[in-house]
NUTIPA-820052 format. One record per residue (C-alpha): x, y, z. Coordinates in steps of 0.001 Angstrom, whole numbers, plus 524288, in hexadecimal, padded with zeros to 5 digits. Layout:
BEGIN
XYZ ...
//
This chain:
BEGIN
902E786D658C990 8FCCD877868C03E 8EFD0880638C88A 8E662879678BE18 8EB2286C108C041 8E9F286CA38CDC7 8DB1B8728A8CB90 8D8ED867C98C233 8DD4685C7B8CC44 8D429862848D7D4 8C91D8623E8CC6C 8CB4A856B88C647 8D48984FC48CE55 8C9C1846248D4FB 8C5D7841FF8C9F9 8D4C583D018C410 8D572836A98D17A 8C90A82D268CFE3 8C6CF82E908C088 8B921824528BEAB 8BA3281CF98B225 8B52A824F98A6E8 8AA668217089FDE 8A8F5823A989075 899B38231988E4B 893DD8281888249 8A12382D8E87E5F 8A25B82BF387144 8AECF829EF86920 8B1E8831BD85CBC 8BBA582F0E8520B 8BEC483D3884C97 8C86383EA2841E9 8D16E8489084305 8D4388508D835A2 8DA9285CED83A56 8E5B2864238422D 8DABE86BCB848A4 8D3DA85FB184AF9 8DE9F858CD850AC 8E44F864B885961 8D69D8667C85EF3 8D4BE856148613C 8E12785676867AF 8DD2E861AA870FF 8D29285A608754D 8D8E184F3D87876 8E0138549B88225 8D5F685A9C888EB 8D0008524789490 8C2E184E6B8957E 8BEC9852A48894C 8BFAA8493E87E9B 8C68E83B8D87EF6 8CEE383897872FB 8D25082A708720B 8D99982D2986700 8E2BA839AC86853 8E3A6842BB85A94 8F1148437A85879 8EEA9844D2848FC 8E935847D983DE7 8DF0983E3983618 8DD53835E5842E2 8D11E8301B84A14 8CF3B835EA85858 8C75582F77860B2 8C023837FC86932 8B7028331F87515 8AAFA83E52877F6 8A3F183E2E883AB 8955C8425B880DB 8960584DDE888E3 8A2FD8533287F35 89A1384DF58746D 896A185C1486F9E 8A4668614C870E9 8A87D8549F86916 89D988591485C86 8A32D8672D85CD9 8B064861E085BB8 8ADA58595D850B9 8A89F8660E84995 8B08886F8A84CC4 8BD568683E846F2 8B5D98627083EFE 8B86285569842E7 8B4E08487E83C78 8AF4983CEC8455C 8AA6682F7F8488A 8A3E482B4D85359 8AA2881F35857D4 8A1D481B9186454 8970E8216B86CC9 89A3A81C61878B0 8A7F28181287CA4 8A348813988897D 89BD88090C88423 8A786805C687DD4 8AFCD8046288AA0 8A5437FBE388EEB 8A7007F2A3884C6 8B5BB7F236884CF 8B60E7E77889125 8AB8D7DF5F88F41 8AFA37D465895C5 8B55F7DA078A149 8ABE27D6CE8A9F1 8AA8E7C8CA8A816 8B8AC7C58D8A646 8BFC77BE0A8B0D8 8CEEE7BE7F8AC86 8D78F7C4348A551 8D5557C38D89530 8D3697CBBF88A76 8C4647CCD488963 8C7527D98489080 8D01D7E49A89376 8D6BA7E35C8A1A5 8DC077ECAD8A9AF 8E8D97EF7F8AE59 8E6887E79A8B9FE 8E1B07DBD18B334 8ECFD7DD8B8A865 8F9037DD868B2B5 8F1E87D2638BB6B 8F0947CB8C8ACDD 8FF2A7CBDF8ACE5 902887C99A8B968 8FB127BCF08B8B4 9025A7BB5F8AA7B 9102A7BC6F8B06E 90CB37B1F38BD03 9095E7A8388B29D 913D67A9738A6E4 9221A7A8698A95C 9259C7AE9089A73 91D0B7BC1D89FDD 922847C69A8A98B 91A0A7D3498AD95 923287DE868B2E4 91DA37EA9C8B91B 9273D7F42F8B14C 92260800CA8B7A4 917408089C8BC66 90DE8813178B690 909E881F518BA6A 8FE5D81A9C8C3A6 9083A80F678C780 9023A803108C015 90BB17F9DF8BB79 9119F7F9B58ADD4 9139E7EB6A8AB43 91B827E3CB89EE3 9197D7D71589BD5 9248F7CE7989653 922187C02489019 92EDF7BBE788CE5 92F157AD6588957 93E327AB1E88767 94A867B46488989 9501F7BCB087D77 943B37BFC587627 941987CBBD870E9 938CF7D3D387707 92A697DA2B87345 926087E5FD87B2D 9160B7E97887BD6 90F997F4B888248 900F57F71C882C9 8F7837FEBE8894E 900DE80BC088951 8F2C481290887CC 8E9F980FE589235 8DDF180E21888F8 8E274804F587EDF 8DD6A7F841886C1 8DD717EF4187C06 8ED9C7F0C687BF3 8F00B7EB028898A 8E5787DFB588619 8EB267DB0F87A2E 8F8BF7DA3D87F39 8F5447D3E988C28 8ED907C9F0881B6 8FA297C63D87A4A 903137C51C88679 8FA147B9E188A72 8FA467B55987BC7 908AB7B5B487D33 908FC7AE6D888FC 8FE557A3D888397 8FB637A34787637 90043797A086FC4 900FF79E4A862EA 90E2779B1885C19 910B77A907859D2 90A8E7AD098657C 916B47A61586BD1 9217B7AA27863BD 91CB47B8638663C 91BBF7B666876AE 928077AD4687665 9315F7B1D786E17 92FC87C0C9872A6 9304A7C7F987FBB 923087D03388271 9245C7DAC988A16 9153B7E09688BAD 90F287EBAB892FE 9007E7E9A88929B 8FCF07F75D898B5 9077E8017789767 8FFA480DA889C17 8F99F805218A86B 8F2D5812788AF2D 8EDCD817B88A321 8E6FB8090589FCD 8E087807978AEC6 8DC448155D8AC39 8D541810178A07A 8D008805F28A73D 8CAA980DF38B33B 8C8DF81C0B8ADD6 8C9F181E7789FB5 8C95981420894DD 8CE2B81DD788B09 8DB99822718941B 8E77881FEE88A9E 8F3588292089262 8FA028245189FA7 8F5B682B6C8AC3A 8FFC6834618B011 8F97A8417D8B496 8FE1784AAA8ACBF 8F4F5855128AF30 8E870854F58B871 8DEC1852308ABD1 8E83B84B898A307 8EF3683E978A6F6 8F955835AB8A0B4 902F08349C892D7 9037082B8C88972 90B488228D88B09 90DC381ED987D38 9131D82BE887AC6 91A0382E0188614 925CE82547881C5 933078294287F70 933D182ABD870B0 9308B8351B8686F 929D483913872FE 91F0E843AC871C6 9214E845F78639A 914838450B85C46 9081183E5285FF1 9067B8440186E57 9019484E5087659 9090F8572E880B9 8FBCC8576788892 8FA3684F298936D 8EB3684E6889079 8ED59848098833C 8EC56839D988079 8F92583A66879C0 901B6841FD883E9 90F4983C44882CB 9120E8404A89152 91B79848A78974C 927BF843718921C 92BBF834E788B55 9289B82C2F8954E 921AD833A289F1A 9172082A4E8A063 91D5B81FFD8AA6E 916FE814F38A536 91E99817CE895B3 92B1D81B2989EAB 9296080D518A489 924DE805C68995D 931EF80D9A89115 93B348083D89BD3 937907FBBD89A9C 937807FA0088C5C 9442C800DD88B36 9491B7F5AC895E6 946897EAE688B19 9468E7F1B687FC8 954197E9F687A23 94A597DDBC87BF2 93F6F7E38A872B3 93DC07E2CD86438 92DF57E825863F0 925F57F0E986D14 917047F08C86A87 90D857F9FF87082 8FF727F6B787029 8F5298015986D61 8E6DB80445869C2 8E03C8060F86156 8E09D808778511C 8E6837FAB284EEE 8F47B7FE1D84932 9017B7F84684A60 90B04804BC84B17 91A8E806A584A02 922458138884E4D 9226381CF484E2C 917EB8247285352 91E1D8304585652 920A183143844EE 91DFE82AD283A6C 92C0782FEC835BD 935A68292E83605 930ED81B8383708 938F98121D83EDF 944A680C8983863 93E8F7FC79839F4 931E18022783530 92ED27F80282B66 931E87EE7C8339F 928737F49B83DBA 91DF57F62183378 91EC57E86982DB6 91E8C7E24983A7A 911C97EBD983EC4 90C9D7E68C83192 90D2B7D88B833F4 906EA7DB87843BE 8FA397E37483B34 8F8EC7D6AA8321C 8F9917CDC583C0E 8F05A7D6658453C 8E6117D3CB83A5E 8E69D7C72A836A3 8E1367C4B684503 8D58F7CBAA84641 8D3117D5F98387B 8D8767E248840BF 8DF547ED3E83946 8EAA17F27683EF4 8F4447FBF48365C 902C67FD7D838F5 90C6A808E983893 9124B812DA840F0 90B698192784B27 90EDB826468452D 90BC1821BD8377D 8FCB081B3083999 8F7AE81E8C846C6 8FD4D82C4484C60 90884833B085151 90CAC82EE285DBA 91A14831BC865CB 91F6082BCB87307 9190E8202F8705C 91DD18130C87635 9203980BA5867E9 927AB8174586208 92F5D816AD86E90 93241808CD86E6D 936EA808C886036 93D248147F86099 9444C815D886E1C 9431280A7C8758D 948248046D868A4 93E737F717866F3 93FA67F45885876 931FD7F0D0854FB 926387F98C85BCC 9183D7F8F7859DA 90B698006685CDD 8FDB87F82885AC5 8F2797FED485B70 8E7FD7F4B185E98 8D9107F45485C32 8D1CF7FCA3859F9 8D02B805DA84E22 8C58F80D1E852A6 8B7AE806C88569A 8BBD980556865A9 8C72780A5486666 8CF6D8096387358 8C2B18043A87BAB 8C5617F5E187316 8BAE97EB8487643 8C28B7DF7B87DB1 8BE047D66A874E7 8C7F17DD4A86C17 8D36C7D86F8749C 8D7647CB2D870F2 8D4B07CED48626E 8DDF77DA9786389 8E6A47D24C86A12 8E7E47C824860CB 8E8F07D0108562C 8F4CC7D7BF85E14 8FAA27CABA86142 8FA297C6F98529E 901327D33285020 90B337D10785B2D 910A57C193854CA 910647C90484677 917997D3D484AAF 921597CD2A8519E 922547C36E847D2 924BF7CE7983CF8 930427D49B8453A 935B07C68E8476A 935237C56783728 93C277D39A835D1 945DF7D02D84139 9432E7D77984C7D 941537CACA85666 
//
């Protein structure tokens, strides 16, 4: 180990050991707009810095939003920055903490499991454990372990042999809560509704789900940091974890990432470095002749996205058929509930983005139909979503799920 690294454990190393949950009072949340290559070379310098300022969005380009959180003792340094580039912004919120707060209102009042909360992982895997001791048509497999050595579970709800299979990963970032609530809420829709389509769609396919892909980095959020998105492999003393969704093994590293381990967006140290995308690669490539779509749930911006990620050149060769089915999920998504969402390819609407997990499935792992969503919201909360938000996001994702399927069915795919 490197003379400053060991200088910076003996400093700082107590603290990593027992980290107390940080607290975000009175730090307020800017949306600054980001108009220039000096702007966006100096943004992305900072973000790599720790303890400085937290970016809950990362500038990777030109004419985006960044989110910024400032503590009121950087408050000062924030001002000068905003003047010396020049920068345009909005204040979004004055306290975040109070926003936290809010997020779980219920949670001390409830007494089981439901979605008038967020859960942890605890609660989640005892959810399913309970799930696969009552329902013959559900299995839960422990598939591998993380870094910190939590399980990495899948669930499959298979109804009758042959069907075709759907694969669904959420919570690959630690933060985005809503993602591992919404999907836990439609595998108990699939297992209860008595909705004629909500039948076809649990009988007539295979699910395959992992509700929390990145398990250390999502206790971490629930224990240390409500803002942690990366896994929790210590890469350096100060800086910990990759991200997982662009640490897979396609088009790996090539736009869309940093090389710095203290970035948001570090794709690791090579494709699949992170143990829990290794694990969660294996397995898909195990069943991957069984699968005709792979869907990855996100937050927040509320889009429906195709690959690639990694360029918006060339397309993929089904691409209308990708579009027109993401069309018909964004319809359908609104008829239930008035939300926008827009559809395209990562690269094309939202950002550059390599290594990530739907690229890979579409364009190694060879799954003919493979979707991003991007759930609520746009921009008012953010990642720190209000759990009364949950079943509404849920149904409106469930909605989108029947249409979607329904579309491919139409264009021949199931």
């Amino acid at each position: 180990m490197k003379t400053l690294e060991i200088l910076l454990l003996v400093l700082f190393g107590a603290a990593y050991s027992t980290p107390n949950k940080l607290r975000f009072d009175h730090h307020r949340v800017y949306s600054v707009t980001v108009k220039t290559e000096e702007q966006l070379r100096i943004l992305q310098d900072l973000e790599t810095i720790p303890n400085e300022f937290t970016f809950i969005d990362v500038p990777l380009a030109l004419n985006s939003s960044v989110h910024m959180v400032v503590p009121p003792e950087k408050q000062a340094d924030f001002d000068f920055l905003l003047d010396d580039l020049k920068l345009n912004s909005e204040l979004i919120s004055t306290n975040l903490q109070s926003a936290i707060d809010n997020e779980q209102s219920n949670r001390a009042k409830r007494a089981a499991f439901g979605w008038e909360d967020y859960h942890t992982l605890d609660e989640i895997y005892a959810w399913l454990d309970d799930l696969d001791d009552q329902y013959d048509v559900l299995s839960v497999e422990t598939i591998g372990h993380s870094y910190e050595g939590r399980e990495l579970k899948v669930i499959k709800l298979s109804y009758k042999e042959g069907n075709p299979g759907i694969f669904v990963e959420t919570n690959i970032h630690a933060r985005e809560w809503i993602t591992s609530a919404t999907v836990t809420w439609i595998l108990n829709e699939l297992l209860t509704s008595e909705s004629t389509a909500v039948r076809e769609l649990a009988e007539s396919y295979d699910w395959y789900i992992i509700p929390v892909a990145n398990p250390d980095g999502f206790v971490y959020t629930h224990t240390v940091n409500r803002l942690w998105r990366k896994t929790r492999y210590p890469y350096t003393v100060l800086c910990q974890g990759a991200d997982p969704n662009r640490n897979f093994d396609f088009e790996w590293s090539n736009g869309g990432t940093s090389n710095n381990p203290c970035s948001d967006v570090y794709a690791g140290e090579y494709p699949e470095s992170e143990i829990e995308v290794k694990t969660i690669s294996n397995y898909v490539r195990s069943i991957a002749d069984k699968l005709k779509l792979y869907l990855t749930v996100h937050s927040r911006g509320q889009y429906v996205l195709v690959p690639f990620g990694y360029t918006n050149a060339p397309y993929p060769s089904n691409y209308n058929d990708l579009m027109q089915i993401a069309r018909r999920g964004v319809v359908d998504m609104y008829k239930v509930h008035n939300t926008p969402y827009r559809a395209g390819t990562t690269a094309d609407v939202l950002y550059v983005a390599s290594g990530i997990s739907v690229d890979w499935a579409y364009g190694a792992a060879g799954i003919p139909l493979a979707y991003t969503f991007e759930l609520r919201d746009q921009v008012q909360y953010g990642f720190i979503l209000p759990a009364d938000q949950i079943i509404p996001n849920a149904e409106e994702v469930l909605a989108a799920f029947v249409g979607m399927v329904d579309e491919a069915r139409v264009l021949g795919y199931f």
